[in-house]
N, C-alpha and C positions, 0 to 999 in steps of 0.2 A: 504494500500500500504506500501512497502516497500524498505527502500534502503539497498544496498550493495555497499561494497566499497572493492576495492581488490589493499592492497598496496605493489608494486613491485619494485625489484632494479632501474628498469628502468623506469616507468609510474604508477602511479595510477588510476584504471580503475575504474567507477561507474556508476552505474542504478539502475530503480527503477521500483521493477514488483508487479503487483498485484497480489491479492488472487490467480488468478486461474494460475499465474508463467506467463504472456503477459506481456511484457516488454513494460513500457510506457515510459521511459527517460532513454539516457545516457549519460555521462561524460569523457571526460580525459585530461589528463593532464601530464607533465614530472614529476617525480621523484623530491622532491626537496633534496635537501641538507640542510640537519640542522634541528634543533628539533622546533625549533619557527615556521618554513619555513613550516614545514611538518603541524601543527597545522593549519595553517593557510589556506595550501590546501585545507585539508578535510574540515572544517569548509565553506572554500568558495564554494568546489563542493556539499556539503549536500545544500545551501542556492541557489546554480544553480538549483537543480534536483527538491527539492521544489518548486520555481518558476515556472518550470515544468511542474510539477503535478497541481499547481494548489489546494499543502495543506501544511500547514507548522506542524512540531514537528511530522513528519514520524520514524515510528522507524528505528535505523541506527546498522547495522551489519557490522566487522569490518573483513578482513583476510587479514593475513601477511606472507609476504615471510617468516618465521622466526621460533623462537619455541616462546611459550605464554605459560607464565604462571598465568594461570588461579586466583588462588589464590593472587599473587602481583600484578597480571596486569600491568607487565613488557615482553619484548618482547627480544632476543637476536637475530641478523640478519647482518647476514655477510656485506650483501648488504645495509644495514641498520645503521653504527653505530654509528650514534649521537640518536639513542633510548634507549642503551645501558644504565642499571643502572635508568632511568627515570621513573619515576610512568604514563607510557604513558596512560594507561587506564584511571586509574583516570583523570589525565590532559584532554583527550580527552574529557571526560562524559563531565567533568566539563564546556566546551570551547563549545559543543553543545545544553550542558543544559538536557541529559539526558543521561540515561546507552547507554551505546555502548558495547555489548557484541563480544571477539574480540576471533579468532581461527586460528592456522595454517592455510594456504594458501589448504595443503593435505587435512585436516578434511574439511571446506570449500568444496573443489572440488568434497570429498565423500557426503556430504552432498546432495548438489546438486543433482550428480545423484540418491543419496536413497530418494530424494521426488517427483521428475518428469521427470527420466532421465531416464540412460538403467537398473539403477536398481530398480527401482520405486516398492512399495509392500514388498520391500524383510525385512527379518524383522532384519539378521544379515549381513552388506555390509562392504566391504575392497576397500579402491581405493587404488591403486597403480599409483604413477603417476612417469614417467619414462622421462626423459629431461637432462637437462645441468645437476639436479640432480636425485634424486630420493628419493621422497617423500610418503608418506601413511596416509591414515587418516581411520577409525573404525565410523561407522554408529550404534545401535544398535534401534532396535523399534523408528527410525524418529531423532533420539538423538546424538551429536556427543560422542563417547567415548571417552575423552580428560586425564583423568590419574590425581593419585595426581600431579606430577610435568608440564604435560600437552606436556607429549611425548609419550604417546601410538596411537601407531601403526606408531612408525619410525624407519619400519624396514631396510631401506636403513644404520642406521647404525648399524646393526649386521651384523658377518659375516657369506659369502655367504656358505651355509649349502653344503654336500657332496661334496667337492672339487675336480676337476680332470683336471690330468696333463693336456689340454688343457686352463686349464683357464690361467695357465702361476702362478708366485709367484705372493705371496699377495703385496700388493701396499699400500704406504701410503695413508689415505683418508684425505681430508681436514677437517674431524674434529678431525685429531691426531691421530686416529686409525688403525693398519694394516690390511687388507682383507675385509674388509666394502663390503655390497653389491654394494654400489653406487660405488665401484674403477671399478666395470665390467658392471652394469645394464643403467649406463649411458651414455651419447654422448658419453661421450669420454673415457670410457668404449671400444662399440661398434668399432671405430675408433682403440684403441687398439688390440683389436680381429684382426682387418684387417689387421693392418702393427702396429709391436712392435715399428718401428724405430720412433721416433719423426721427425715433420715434413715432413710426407710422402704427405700433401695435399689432404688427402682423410678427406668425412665428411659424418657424418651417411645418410643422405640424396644422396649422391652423389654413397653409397655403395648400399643402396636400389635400386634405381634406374639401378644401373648394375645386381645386382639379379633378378628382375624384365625383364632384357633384358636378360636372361639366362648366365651372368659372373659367371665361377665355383666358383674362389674365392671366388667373395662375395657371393654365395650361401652358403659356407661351413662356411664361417663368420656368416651369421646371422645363421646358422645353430646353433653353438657353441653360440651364443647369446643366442637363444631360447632355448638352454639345462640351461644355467646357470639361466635366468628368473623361467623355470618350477621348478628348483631347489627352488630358493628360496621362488618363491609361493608356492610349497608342504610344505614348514614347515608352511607358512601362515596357509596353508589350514588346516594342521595336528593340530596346538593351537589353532585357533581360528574356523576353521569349518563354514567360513562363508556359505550365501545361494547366495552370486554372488559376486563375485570381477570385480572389472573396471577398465579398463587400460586408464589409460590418458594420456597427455604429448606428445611432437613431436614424439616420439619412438613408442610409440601406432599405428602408424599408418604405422608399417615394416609390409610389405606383406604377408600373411598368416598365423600370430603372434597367433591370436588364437588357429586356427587348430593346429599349431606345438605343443605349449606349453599345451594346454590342453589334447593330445594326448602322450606328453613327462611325465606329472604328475604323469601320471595312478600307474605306479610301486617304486612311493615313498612316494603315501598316504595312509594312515592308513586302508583304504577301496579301494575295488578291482575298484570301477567303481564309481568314485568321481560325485555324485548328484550337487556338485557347480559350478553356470553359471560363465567362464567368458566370457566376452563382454568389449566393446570399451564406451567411454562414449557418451552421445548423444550430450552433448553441447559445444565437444570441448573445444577451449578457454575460451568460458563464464563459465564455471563449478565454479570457482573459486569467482566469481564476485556474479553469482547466491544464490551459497551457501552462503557467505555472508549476502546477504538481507533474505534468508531464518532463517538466525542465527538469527536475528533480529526478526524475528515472534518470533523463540521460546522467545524470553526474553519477 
């Protein structure tokens, strides 16, 4: 067995699945604030979920809203930052009494789906996960692909490929950079597309839902959405050439997402009639948590 632990601005989520991915225990808890605070969480939810289970010294898998660097086993995290500068991994290992191998929150949720999810079998996976922000994680033969610095495959921050005057001018992103994929692929992104004006009250969920009741606007909005997505998965697609990409995150779930954008790709990949699946992921919000405990076998 296995735990996972999936730590978020808001809550730290945890469970523990066996061999065959059946989820025997789970956990949560708020968010804390503070680096002792935070230590002390995990530490007490790993000693719940054991209890549990019903085994102690399970191996423990760690994903973070954040980026991870692999190599110091330091973590940088908006939402996060009394981890900032800290040898969290170490401290971690240390504080449970064994490795805790730790991964983007994106790498995690690809994970996930490339061992028992929508893209189970595939042997090269891209998750794209599409929400407040827009994250990405690279699967390769069962393996996360994580980069020397441990930022591959975060393409939310390059910018959005073949631009066109509908996308409107590039935008600051909040990580400093002008024209990011994530200033258009995200909530508030989408919400943009709708109405420029700040404050207008509309919210991706509430645009959906009028598209879905046949509102031209928002048809024409998620339309313009679904152009700039296929856009930026065709460079996906064209570097890396995966054999499925999976969309995750609240946005994943705009209406007819796949069909538009897989049908929008066609005449901006390298190949006339692109062989790669995309699909939705199967485990929803657990992706993240899942992968996690899954991270944890590989160590």
């Amino acid at each position: 067995m296995y735990i996972g632990i999936d730590l978020g601005g808001t809550k730290v989520s945890a469970l523990v699945l066996d061999e065959t991915g059946r989820e025997r225990c789970r956990a949560r808890r708020p968010t804390p604030a503070g680096y002792a605070e935070t230590l002390d969480t995990l530490a007490d939810l790993v000693a719940e979920l054991e209890a549990c289970a019903g085994r102690r010294g399970l191996p423990v898998g760690l994903g973070v809203a954040g980026l991870v660097d692999p190599a110091a086993g330091t973590v940088r995290a908006v939402n996060l930052p009394w981890l900032a500068g800290r040898r969290f991994g170490a401290d971690l290992a240390g504080r449970l009494g064994r490795p805790v191998p730790m991964a983007n929150d994106a790498n995690c949720f690809a994970l996930s789906e490339a061992t028992d999810g929508a893209a189970a079998g595939a042997e090269v996976v891209f998750g794209a996960v599409l929400g407040t922000g827009v994250g990405g994680g690279i699967v390769v033969h069962g393996r996360c692909l994580t980069g020397a610095h441990g930022i591959a495959g975060e393409w939310g921050h390059t910018p959005l490929p073949w631009r066109e005057p509908g996308d409107g001018p590039p935008e600051l992103c909040p990580c400093g950079r002008i024209g990011c994929i994530e200033t258009i692929l995200s909530g508030a992104g989408l919400v943009k597309f709708h109405s420029p004006l700040p404050g207008c009250g509309e919210t991706a969920v509430g645009i959906a839902e009028k598209a879905i009741q046949g509102d031209q606007k928002a048809c024409f909005t998620l339309n313009r959405y679904f152009s700039a997505l296929a856009r930026a998965l065709a460079f996906v697609l064209n570097f890396l050439d995966p054999d499925t990409i999976v969309l995750g995150g609240g946005l994943s779930q705009l209406p007819d997402i796949l069909e538009n954008v897989s049908r929008s790709w066609r005449g901006l990949a390298l190949v006339a009639e692109p062989r790669t699946r995309l699909v939705v992921a199967r485990h929803g919000a657990d992706s993240g948590v899942r992968g996690a405990a899954w991270l944890a076998r590989q160590r």
